[in-house]
PDB file of N, CA, C and O in Angstrom:
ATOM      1  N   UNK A   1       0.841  -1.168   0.000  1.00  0.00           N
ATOM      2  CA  UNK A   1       0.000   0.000   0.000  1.00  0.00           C
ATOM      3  C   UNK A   1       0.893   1.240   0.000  1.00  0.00           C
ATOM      4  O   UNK A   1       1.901   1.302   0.703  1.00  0.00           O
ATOM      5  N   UNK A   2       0.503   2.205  -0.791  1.00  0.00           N
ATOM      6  CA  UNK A   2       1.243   3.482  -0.945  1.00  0.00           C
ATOM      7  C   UNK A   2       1.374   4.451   0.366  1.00  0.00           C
ATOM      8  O   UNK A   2       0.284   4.614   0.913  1.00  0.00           O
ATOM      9  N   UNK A   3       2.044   4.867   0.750  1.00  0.00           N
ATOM     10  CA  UNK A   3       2.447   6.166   1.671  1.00  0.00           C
ATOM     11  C   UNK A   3       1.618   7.281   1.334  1.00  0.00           C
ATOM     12  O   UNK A   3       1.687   7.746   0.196  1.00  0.00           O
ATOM     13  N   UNK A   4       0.596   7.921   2.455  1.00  0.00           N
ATOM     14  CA  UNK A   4      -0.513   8.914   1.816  1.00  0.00           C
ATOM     15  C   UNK A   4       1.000   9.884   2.113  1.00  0.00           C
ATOM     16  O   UNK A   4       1.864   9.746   2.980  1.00  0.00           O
ATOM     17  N   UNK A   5       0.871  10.839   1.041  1.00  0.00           N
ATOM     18  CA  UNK A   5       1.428  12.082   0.664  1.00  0.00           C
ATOM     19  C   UNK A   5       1.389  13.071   2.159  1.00  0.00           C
ATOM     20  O   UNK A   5       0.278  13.109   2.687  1.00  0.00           O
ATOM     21  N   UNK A   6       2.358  13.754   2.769  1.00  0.00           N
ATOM     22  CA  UNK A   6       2.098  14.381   3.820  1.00  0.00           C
ATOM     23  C   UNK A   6       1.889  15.849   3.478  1.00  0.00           C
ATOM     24  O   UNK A   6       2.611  16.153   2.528  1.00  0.00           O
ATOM     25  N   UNK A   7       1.161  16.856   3.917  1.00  0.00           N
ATOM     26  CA  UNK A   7       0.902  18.309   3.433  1.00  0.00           C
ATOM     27  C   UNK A   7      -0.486  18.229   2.609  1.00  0.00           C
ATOM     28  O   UNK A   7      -1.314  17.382   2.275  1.00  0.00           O
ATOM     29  N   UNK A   8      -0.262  19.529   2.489  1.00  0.00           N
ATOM     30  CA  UNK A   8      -1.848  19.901   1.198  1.00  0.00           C
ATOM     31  C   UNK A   8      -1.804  19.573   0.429  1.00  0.00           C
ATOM     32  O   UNK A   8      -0.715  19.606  -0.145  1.00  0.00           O
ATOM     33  N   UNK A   9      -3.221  18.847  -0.373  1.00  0.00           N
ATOM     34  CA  UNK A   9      -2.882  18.833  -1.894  1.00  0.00           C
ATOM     35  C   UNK A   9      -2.606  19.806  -2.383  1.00  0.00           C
ATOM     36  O   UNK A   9      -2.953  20.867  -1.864  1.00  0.00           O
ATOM     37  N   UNK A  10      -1.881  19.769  -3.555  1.00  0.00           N
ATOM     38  CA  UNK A  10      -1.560  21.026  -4.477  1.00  0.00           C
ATOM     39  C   UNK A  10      -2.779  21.751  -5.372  1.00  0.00           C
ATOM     40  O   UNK A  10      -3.029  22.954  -5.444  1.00  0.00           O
ATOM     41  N   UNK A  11      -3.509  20.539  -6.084  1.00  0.00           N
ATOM     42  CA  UNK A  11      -4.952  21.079  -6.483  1.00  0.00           C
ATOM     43  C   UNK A  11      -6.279  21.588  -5.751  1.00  0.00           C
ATOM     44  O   UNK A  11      -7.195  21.993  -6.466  1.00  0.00           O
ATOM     45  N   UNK A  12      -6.449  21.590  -4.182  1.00  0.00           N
ATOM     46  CA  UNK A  12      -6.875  22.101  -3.310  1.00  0.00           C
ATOM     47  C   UNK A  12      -5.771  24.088  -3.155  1.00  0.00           C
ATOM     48  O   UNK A  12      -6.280  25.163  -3.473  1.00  0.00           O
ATOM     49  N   UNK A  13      -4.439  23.924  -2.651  1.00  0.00           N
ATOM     50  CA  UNK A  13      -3.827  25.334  -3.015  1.00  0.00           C
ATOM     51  C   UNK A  13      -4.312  25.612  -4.199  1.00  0.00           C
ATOM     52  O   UNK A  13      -5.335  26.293  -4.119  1.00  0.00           O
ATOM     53  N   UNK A  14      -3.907  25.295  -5.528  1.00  0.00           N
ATOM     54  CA  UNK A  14      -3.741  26.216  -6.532  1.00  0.00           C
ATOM     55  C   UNK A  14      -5.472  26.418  -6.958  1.00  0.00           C
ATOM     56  O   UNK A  14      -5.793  26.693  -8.114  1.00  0.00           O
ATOM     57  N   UNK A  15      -6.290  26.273  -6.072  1.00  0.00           N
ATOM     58  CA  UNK A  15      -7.773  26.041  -6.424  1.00  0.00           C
ATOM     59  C   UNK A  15      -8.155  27.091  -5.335  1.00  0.00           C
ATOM     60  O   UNK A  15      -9.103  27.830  -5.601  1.00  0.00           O
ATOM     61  N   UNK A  16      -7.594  27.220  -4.280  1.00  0.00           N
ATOM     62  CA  UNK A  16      -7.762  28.605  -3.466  1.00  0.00           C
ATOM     63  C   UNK A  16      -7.151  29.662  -3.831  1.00  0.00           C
ATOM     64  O   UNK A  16      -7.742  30.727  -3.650  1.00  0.00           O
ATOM     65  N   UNK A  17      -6.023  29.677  -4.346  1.00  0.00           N
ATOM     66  CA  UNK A  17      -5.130  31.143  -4.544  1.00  0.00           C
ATOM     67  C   UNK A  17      -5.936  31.142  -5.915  1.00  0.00           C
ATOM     68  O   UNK A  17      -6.610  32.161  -5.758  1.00  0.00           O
ATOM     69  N   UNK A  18      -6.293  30.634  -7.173  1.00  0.00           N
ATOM     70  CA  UNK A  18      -6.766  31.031  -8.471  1.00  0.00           C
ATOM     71  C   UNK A  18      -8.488  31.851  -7.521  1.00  0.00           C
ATOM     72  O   UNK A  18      -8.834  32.996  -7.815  1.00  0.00           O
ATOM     73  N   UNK A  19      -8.997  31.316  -6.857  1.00  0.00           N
ATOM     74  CA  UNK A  19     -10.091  31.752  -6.305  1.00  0.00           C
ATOM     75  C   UNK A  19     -10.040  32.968  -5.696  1.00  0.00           C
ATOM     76  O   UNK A  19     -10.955  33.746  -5.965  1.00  0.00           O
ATOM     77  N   UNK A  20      -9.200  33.318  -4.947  1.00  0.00           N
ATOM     78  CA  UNK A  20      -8.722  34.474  -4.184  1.00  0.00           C
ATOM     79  C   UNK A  20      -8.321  35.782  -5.296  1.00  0.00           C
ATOM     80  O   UNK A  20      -8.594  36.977  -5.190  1.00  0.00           O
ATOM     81  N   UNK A  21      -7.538  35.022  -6.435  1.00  0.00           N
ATOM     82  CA  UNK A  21      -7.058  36.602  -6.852  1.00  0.00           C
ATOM     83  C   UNK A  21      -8.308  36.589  -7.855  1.00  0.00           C
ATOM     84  O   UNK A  21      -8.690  37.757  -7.797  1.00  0.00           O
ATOM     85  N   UNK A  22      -9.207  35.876  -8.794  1.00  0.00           N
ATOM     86  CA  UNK A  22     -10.630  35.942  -9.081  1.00  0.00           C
ATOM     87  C   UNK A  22     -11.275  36.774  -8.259  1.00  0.00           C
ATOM     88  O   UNK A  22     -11.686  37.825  -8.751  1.00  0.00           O
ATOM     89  N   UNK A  23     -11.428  36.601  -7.344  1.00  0.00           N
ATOM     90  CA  UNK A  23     -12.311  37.569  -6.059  1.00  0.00           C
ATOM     91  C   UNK A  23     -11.705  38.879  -5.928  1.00  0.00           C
ATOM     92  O   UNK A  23     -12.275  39.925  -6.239  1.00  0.00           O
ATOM     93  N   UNK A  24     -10.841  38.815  -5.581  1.00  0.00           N
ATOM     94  CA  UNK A  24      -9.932  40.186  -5.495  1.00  0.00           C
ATOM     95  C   UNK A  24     -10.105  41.087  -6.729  1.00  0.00           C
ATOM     96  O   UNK A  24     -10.520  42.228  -6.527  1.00  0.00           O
ATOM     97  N   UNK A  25      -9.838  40.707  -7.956  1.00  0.00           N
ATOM     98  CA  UNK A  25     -10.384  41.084  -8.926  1.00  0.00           C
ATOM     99  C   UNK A  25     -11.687  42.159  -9.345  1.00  0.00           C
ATOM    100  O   UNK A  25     -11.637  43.310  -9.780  1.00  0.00           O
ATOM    101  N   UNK A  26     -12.828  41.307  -9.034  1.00  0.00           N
ATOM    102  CA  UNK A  26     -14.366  41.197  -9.201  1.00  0.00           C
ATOM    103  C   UNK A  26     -14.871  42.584  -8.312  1.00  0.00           C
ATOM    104  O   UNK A  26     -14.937  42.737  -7.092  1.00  0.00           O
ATOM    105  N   UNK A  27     -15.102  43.253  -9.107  1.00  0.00           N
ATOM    106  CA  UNK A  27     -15.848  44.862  -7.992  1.00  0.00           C
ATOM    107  C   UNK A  27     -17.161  44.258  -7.967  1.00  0.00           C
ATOM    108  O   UNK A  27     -17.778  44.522  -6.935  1.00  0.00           O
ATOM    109  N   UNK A  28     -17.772  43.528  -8.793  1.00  0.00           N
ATOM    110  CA  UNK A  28     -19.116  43.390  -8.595  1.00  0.00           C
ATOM    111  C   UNK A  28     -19.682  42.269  -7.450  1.00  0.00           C
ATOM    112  O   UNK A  28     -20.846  41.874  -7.375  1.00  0.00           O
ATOM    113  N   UNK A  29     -18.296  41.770  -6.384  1.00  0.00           N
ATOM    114  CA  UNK A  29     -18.758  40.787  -5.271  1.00  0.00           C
ATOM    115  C   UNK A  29     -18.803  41.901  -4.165  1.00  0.00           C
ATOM    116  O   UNK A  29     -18.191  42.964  -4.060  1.00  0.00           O
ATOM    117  N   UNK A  30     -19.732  41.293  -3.385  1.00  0.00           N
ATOM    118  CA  UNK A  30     -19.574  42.087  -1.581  1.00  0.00           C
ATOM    119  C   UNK A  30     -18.392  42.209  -1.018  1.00  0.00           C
ATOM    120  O   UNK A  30     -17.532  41.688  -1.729  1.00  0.00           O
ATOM    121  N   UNK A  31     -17.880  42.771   0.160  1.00  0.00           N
ATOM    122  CA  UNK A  31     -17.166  42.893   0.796  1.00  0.00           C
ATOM    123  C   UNK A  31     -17.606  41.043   1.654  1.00  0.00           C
ATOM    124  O   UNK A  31     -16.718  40.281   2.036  1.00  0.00           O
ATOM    125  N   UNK A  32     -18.542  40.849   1.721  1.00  0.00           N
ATOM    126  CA  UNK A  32     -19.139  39.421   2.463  1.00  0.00           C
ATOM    127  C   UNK A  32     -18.194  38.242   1.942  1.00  0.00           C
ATOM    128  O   UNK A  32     -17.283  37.607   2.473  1.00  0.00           O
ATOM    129  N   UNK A  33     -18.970  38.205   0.304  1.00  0.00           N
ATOM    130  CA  UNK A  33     -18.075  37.361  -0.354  1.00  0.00           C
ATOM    131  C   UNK A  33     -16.458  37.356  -0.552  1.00  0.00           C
ATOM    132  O   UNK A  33     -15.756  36.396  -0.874  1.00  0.00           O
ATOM    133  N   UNK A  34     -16.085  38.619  -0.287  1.00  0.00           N
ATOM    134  CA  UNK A  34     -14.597  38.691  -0.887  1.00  0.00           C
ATOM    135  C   UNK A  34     -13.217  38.004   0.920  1.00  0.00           C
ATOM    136  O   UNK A  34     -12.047  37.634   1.017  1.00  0.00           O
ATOM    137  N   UNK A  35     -14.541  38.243   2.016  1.00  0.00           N
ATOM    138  CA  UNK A  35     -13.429  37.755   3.051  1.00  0.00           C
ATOM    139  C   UNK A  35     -13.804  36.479   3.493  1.00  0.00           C
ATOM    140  O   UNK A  35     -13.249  35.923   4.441  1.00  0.00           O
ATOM    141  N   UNK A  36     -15.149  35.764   2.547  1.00  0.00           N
ATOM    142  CA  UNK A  36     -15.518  34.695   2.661  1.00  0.00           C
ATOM    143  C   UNK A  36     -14.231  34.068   1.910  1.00  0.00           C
ATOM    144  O   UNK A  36     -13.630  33.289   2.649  1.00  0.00           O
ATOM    145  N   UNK A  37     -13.774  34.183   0.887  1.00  0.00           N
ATOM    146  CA  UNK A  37     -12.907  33.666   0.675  1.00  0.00           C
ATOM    147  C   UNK A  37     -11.108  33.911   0.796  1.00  0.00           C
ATOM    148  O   UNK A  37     -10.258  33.022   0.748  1.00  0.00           O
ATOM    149  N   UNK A  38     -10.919  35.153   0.936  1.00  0.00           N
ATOM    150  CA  UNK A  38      -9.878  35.601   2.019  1.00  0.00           C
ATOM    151  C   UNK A  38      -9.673  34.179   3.266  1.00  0.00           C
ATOM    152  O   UNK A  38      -8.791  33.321   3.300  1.00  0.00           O
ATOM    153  N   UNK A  39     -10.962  34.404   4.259  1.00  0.00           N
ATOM    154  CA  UNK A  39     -10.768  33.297   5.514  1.00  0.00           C
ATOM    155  C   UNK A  39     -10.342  32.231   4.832  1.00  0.00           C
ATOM    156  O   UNK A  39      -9.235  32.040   5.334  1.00  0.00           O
ATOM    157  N   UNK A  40     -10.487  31.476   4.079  1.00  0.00           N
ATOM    158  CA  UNK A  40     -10.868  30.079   3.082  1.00  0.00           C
ATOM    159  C   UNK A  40      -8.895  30.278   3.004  1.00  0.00           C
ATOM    160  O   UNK A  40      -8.175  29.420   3.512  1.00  0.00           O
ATOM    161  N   UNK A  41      -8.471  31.190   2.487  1.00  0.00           N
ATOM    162  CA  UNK A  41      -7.004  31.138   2.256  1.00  0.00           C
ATOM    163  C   UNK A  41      -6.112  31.346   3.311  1.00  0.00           C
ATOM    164  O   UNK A  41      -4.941  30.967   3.302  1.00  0.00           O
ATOM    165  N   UNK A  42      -6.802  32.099   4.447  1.00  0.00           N
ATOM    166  CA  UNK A  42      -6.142  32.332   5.682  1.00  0.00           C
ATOM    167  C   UNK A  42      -6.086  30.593   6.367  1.00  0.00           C
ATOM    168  O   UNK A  42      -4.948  30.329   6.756  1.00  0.00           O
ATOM    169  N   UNK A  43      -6.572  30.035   6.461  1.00  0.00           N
ATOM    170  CA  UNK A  43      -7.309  28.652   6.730  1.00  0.00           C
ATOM    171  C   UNK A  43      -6.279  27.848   6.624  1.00  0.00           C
ATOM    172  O   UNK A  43      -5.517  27.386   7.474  1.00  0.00           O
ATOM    173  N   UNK A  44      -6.371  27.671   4.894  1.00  0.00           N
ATOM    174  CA  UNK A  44      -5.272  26.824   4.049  1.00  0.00           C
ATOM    175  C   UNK A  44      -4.011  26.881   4.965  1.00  0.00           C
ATOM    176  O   UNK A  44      -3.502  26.039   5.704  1.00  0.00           O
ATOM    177  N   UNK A  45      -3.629  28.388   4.606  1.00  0.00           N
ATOM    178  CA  UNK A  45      -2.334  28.907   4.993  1.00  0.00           C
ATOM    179  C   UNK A  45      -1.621  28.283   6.931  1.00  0.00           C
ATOM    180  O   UNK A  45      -0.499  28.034   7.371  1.00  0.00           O
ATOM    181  N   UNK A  46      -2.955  28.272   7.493  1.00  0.00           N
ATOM    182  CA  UNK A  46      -2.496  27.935   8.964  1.00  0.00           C
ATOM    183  C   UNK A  46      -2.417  25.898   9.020  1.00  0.00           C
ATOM    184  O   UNK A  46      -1.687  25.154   9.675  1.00  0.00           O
ATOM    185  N   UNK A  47      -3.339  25.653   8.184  1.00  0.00           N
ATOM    186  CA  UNK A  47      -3.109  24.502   8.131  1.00  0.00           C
ATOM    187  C   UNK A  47      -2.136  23.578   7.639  1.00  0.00           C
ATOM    188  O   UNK A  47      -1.927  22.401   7.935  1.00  0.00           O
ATOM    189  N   UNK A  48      -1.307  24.742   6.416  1.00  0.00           N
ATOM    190  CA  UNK A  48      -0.068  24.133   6.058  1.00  0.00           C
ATOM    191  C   UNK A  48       1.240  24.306   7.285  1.00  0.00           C
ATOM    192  O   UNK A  48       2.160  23.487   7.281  1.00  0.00           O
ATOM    193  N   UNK A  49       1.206  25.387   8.253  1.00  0.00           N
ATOM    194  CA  UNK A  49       1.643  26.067   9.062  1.00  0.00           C
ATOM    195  C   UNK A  49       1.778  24.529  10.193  1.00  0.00           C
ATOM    196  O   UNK A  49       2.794  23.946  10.572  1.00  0.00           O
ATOM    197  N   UNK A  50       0.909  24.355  10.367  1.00  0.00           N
ATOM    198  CA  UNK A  50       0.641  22.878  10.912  1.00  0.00           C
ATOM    199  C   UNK A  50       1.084  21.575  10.369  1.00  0.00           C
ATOM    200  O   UNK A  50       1.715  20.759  11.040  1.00  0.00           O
ATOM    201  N   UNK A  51       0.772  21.418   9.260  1.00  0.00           N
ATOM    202  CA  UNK A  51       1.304  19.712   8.684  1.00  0.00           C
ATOM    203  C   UNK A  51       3.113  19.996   8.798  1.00  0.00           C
ATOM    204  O   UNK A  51       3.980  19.141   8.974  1.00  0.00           O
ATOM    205  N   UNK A  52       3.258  21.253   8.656  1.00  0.00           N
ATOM    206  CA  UNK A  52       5.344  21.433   8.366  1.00  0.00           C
ATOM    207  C   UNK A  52       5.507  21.509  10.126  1.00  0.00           C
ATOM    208  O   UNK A  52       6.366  20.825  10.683  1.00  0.00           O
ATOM    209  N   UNK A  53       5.138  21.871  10.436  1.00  0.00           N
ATOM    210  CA  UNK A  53       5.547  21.888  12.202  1.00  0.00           C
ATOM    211  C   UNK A  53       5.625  20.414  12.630  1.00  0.00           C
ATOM    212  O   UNK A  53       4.548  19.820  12.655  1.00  0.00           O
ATOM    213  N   UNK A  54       6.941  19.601  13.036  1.00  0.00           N
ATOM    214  CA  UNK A  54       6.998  18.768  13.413  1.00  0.00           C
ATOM    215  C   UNK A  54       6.384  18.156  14.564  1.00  0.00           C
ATOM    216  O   UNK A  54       5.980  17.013  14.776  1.00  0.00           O
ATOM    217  N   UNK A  55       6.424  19.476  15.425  1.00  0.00           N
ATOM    218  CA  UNK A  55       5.434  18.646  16.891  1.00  0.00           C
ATOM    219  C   UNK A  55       4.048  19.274  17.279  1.00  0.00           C
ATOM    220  O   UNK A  55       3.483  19.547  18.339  1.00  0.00           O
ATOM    221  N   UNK A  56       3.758  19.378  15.951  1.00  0.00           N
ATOM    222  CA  UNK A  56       2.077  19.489  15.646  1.00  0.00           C
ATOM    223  C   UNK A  56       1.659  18.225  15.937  1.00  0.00           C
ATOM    224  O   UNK A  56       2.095  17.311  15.237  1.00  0.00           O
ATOM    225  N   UNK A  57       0.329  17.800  17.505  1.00  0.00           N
ATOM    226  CA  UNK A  57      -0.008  17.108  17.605  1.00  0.00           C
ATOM    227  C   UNK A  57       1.112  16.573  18.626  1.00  0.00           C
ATOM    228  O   UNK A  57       0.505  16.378  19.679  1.00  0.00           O
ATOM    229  N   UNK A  58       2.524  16.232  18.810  1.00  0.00           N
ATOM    230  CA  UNK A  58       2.883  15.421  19.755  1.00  0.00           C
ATOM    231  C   UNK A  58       2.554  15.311  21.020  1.00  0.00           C
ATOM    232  O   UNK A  58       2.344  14.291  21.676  1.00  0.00           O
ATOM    233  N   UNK A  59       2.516  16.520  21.359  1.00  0.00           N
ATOM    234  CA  UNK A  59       1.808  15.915  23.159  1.00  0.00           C
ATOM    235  C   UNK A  59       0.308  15.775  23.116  1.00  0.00           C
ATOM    236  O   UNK A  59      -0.077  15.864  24.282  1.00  0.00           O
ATOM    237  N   UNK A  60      -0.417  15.649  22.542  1.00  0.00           N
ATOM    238  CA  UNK A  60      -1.588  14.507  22.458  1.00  0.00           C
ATOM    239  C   UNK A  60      -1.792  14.132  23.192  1.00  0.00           C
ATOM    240  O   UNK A  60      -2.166  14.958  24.024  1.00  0.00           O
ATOM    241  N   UNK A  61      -1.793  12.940  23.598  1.00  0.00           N
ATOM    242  CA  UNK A  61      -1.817  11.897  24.550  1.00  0.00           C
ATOM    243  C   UNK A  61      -0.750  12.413  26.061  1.00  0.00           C
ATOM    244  O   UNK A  61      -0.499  11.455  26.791  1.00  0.00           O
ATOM    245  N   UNK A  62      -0.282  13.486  26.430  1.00  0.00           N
ATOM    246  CA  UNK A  62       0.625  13.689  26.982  1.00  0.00           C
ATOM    247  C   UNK A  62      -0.425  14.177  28.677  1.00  0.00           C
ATOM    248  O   UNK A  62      -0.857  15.325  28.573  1.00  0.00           O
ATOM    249  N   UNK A  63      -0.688  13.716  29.593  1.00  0.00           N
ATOM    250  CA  UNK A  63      -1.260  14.384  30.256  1.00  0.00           C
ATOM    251  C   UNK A  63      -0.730  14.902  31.747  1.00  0.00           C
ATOM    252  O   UNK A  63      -1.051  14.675  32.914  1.00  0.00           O
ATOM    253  N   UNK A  64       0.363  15.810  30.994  1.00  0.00           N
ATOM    254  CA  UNK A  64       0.929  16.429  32.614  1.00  0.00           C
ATOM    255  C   UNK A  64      -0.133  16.987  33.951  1.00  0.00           C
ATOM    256  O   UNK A  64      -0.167  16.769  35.162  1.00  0.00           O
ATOM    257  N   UNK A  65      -0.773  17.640  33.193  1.00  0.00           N
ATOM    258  CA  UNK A  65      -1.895  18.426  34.079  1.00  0.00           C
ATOM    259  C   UNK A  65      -2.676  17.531  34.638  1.00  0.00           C
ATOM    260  O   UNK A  65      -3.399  17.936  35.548  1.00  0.00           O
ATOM    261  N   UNK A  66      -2.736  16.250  34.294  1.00  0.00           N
ATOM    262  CA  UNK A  66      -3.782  15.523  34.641  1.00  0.00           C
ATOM    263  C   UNK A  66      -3.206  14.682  36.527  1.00  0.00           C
ATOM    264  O   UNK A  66      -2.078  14.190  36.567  1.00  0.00           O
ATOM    265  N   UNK A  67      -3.881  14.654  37.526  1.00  0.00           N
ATOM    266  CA  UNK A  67      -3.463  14.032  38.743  1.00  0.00           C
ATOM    267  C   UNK A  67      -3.136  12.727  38.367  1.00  0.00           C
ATOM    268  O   UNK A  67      -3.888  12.292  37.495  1.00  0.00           O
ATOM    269  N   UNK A  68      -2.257  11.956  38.739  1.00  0.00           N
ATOM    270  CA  UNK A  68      -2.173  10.644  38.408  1.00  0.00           C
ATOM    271  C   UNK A  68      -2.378   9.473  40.026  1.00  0.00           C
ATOM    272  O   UNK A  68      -2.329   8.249  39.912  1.00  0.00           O
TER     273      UNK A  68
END
């Protein structure tokens, strides 16, 4: 069985940034629509921020705080 790919797909990115500068573009969208998809790229952006951070997720299971 293959190794799932680690990070974003690339056709998910290049499907938000083509969307974003489309929007950016467009005088005839709302201010609504235009940070509806702004957030959508802010999003992406923190989530890649996350898969490259190595100890994203390691203490998990870690429960110092917890009384034992």
């Amino acid at each position: 069985m293959a190794k799932k790919a680690k990070g974003i797909n690339p056709d998910l990115e290049n499907a938000v940034n083509s969307m974003l500068l489309e929007v950016k573009n467009n005088p005839d969208l709302s201010l609504t629509d235009k940070m509806k998809i702004l957030d959508r790229a802010l999003k992406l952006e923190a989530i890649k921020l996350k898969a490259d951070s190595d100890d994203w997720g390691a203490g998990l299971f870690d429960n110092d705080s917890e009384e034992q």
